[in-house]
N, C-alpha and C positions, 0 to 999 in steps of 0.2 A: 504494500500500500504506500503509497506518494504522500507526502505531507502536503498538505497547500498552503503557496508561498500567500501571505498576505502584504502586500507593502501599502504601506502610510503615507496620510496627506498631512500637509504642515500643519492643518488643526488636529492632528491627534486621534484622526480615526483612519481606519481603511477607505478604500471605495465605495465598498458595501455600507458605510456608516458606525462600523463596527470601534467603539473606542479603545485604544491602544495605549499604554504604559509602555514606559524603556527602563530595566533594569541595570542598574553597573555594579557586576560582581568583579571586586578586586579581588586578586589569589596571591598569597604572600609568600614566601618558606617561612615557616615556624624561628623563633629567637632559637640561638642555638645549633641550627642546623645548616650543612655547609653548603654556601651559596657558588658556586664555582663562578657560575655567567656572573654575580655581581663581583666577584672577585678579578676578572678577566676585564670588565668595566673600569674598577678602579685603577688598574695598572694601563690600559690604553688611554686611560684620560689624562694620566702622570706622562705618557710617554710622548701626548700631543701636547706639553705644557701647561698644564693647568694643575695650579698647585693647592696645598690643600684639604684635598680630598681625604675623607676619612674612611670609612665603611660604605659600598656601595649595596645594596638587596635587591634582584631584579624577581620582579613579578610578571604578573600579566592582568589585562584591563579587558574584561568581555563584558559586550551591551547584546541585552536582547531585550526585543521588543513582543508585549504578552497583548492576546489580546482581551484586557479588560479595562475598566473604571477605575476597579476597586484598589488603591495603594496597598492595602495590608495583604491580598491575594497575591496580588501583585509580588510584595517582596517573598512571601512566604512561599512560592511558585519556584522563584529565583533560587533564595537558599537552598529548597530539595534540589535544583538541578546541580547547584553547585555541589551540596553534598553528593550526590550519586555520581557525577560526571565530571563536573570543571573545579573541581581542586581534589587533589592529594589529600585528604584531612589527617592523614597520618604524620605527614610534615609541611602540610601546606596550611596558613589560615587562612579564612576568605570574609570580605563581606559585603554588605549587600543596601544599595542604594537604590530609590525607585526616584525617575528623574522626570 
């Protein structure tokens, strides 16, 4: 079965009318655990001159777009995906912003 793609109009709903939410789940590495890519950051930032720099942590920033009204569905939607799918929770933290 195919998902169907819904895309949004600058007020906030589909075509259909359908009201739409954008979630932003940040995904972190947990304190503690070893970030290699922000490690790899820190030392190319040093090498292109920029001084400074302390500890670097690289994450990742995903927006999805839900289609409802409701804010709290809304975020509550996003976290389970994040828990089952878009973050590690074993060493990743994540969270969740509805915009």
């Amino acid at each position: 079965m195919t998902p169907k793609v819904r895309r949004s109009c600058s007020d906030g709903t589909t075509p259909t009318g359908v009201a739409t939410m954008k979630a932003i789940v940040r995904v972190m590495p947990k304190p503690g655990v070893l970030d290699p890519q922000g490690k790899a950051i820190a030392r190319a930032l040093g090498h292109l001159g920029f001084e400074g720099i302390g500890e670097v942590r690289a994450g990742k920033l995903i927006e999805v777009e839900l289609a409802t009204a409701d804010a709290e569905a809304a975020r509550q939607a996003a976290a389970a995906m994040a828990e089952a799918l878009l973050a590690n929770t074993v060493i990743e933290s994540f969270s969740v912003e509805i915009a």
